[in-house]
C-alpha positions as CSV (number, residue, x, y, z in Angstrom):
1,X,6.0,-18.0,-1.4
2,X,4.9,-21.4,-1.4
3,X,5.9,-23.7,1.5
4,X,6.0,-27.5,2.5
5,X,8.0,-30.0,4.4
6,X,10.9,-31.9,2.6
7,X,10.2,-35.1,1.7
8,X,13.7,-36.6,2.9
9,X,14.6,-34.9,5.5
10,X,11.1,-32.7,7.1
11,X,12.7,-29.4,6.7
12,X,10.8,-26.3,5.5
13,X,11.2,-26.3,1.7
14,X,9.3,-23.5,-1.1
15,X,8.0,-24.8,-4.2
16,X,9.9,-22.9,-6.6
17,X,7.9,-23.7,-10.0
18,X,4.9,-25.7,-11.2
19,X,3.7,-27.7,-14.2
20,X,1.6,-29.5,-15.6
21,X,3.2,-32.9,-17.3
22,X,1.3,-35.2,-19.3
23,X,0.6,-38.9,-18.7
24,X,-1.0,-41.9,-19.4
25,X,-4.2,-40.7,-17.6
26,X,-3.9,-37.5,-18.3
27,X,-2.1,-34.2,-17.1
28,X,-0.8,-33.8,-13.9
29,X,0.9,-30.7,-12.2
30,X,4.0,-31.2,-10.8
31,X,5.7,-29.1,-8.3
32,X,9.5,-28.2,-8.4
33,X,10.9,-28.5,-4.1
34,X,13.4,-27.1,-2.6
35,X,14.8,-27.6,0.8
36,X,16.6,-25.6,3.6
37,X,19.2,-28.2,2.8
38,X,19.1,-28.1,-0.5
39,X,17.5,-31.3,-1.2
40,X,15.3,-30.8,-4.6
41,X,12.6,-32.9,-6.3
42,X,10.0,-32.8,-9.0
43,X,6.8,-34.3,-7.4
44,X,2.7,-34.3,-8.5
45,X,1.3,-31.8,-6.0
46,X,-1.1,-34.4,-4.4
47,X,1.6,-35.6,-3.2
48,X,3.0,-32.8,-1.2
49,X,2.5,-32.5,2.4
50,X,0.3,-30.0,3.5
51,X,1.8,-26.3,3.8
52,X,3.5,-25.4,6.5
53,X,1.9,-22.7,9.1
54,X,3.6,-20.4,11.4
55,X,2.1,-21.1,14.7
56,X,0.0,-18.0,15.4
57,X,-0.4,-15.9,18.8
58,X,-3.7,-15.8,20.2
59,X,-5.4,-12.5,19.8
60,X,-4.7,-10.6,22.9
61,X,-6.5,-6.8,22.8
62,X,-3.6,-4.2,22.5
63,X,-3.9,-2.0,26.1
């Protein structure tokens, strides 16, 4: 699972399919988005934000 932040409303949203389209200056892949609150778009991937992380615990040695 692919994830990102919305670009309407910052929720977490999973790319759900990618492509690549063609253009003028050649192809470029595309992303399909979908939000948490259902918000959906079709955007190049440079544009997508940067994928979301889950905050990670610090390593702690198990006693």
């Amino acid at each position: 699972m692919d994830l990102t932040t919305c670009p309407q409303c910052g929720n977490a949203a999973e790319i759900t399919s990618r492509d690549v389209l063609e253009s003028t200056d050649g192809p470029i892949e595309h992303a399909k988005v979908v939000c948490v609150s259902q918000h959906w778009f079709v955007l190049p991937v440079a544009s997508l934000a940067a994928p979301l992380r889950h905050p990670t615990r610090p390593q702690t040695p198990a006693i």
